[in-house]
C-alpha positions in Angstrom: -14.3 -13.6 8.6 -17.9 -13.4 10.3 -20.6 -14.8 8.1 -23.0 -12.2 9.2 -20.9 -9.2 8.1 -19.2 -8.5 4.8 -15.3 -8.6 5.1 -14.3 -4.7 5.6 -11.1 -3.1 6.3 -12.5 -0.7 7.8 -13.2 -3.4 10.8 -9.4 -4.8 10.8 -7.5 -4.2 14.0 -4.9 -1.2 13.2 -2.7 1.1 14.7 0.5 2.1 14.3 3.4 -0.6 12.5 5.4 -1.1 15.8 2.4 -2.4 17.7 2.1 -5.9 14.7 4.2 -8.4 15.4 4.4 -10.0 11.4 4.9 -13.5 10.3 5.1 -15.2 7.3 1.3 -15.8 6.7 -0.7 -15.5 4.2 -3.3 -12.3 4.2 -4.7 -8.8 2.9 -3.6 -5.4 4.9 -4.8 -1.8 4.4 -2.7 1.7 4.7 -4.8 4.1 6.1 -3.8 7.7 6.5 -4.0 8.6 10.3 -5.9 11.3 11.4 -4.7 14.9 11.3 -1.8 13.7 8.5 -2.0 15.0 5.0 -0.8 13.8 1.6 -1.4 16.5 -1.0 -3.2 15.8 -3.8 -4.9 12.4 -2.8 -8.0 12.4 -0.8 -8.7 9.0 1.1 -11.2 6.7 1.4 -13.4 6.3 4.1 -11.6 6.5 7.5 -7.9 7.6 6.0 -7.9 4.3 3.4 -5.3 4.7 1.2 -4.2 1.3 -0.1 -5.1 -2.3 0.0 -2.5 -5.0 -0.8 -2.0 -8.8 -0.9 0.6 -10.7 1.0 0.4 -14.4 -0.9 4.0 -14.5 -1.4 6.8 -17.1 1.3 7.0 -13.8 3.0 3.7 -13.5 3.8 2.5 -10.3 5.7 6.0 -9.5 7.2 7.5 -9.2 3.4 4.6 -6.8 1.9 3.5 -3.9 4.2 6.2 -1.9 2.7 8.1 0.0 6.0 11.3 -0.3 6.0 11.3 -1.8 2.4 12.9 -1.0 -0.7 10.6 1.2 -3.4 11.7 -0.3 -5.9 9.8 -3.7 -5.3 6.7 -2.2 -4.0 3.7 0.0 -5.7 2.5 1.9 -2.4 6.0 3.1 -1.7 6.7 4.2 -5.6 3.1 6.4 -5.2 4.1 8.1 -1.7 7.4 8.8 -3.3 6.0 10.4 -6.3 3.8 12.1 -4.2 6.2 13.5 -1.4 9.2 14.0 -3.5 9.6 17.6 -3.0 7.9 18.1 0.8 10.8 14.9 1.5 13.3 16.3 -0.8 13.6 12.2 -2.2 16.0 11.5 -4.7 15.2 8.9 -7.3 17.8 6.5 -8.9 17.7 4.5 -12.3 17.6 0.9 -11.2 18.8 -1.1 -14.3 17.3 -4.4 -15.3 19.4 -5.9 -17.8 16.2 -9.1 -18.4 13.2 -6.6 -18.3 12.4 -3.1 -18.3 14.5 -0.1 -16.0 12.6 0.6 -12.7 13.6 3.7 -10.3 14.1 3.5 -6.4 14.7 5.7 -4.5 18.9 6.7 -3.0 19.2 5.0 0.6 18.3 8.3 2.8 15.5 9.0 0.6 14.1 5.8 1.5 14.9 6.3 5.3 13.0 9.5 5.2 10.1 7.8 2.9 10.1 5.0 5.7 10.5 7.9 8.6 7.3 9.5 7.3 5.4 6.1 6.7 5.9 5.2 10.2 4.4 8.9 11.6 1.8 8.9 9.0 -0.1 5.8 8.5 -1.3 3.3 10.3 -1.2 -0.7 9.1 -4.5 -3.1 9.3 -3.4 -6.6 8.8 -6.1 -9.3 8.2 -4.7 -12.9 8.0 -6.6 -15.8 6.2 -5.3 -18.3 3.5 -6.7 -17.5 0.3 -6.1 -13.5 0.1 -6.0 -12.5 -4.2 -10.5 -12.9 -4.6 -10.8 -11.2 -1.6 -7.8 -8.4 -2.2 -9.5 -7.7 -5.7 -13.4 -7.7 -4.5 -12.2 -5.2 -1.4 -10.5 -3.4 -4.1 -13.5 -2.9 -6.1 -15.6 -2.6 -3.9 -13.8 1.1 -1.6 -11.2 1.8 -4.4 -8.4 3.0 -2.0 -6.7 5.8 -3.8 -3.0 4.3 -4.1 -4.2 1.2 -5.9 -3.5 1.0 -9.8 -5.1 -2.3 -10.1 -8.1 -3.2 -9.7 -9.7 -0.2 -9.0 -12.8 0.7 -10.5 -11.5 3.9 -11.1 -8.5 2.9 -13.4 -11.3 0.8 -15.1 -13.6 3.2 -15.7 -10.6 5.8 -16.5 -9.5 3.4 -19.4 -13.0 2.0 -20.3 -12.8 5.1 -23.5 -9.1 4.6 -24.2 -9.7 3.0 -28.0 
């Protein structure tokens, strides 16, 4: 990060997911939509941004930029899904959890055409440095990319009357 310039997204290096070769560091990345795609009912954020997330986990940023992933793990996926269910013709499945609560996923061509669409749609901005979660929950707060549920000042506000 430059000391002259506050740390952006909007300033990563990004382009489509086949041109990053991912490792297993530490880091933040961004979703952004490209231009010329849609997703109905959600308008991005400044230049396409639709999701900032945290890769702090032994996986690092290869494990958490959710292509070629499993939904059921990963909040950006669950939101496109939810999102492009019909236009993708997805099909959900229970995913029982006999320790904690149910989740869903999503049947394995469902999440081949969910991946398929990722990979034409949006292009990946990863940003490397050691100490990603202050930094993932300031950037958060500070352009509130639509597909976040935490963080976002947004949710906050939305839940700031809920008694």
């Amino acid at each position: 990060m430059e000391p002259d310039r506050p740390l952006s997204p909007l300033t990563w290096h990004r382009g489509p997911r086949s041109q990053f070769n991912l490792d297993h560091d530490h880091g933040l990345y961004a979703l952004f939509l490209r231009n010329g795609a849609e997703l109905k009912g959600i308008t991005p954020g400044e230049e396409g941004l639709l999701y900032i997330g945290l890769a702090a986990n032994r996986k690092g940023l290869k494990g958490r930029c959710h292509f070629n992933a499993s939904t059921r793990n990963h909040s950006p996926r669950k939101s496109l899904a939810v999102l492009l269910m019909e236009k993708l013709t997805l099909e959900p499945v229970l995913v029982v959890k006999p320790a904690s609560r149910n989740t869903w996923s999503l049947a394995p061509a469902s999440e081949q055409r969910l991946t398929a669409w990722m990979l034409e749609n949006l292009e990946l901005a990863p940003y490397h440095c050691s100490y990603p979660e202050p930094l993932e929950t300031e950037l958060i707060g500070r352009f509130a990319p639509p597909l976040n549920l935490s963080y976002s000042p947004r949710r906050v506000r939305g839940l700031a009357g809920v008694a």
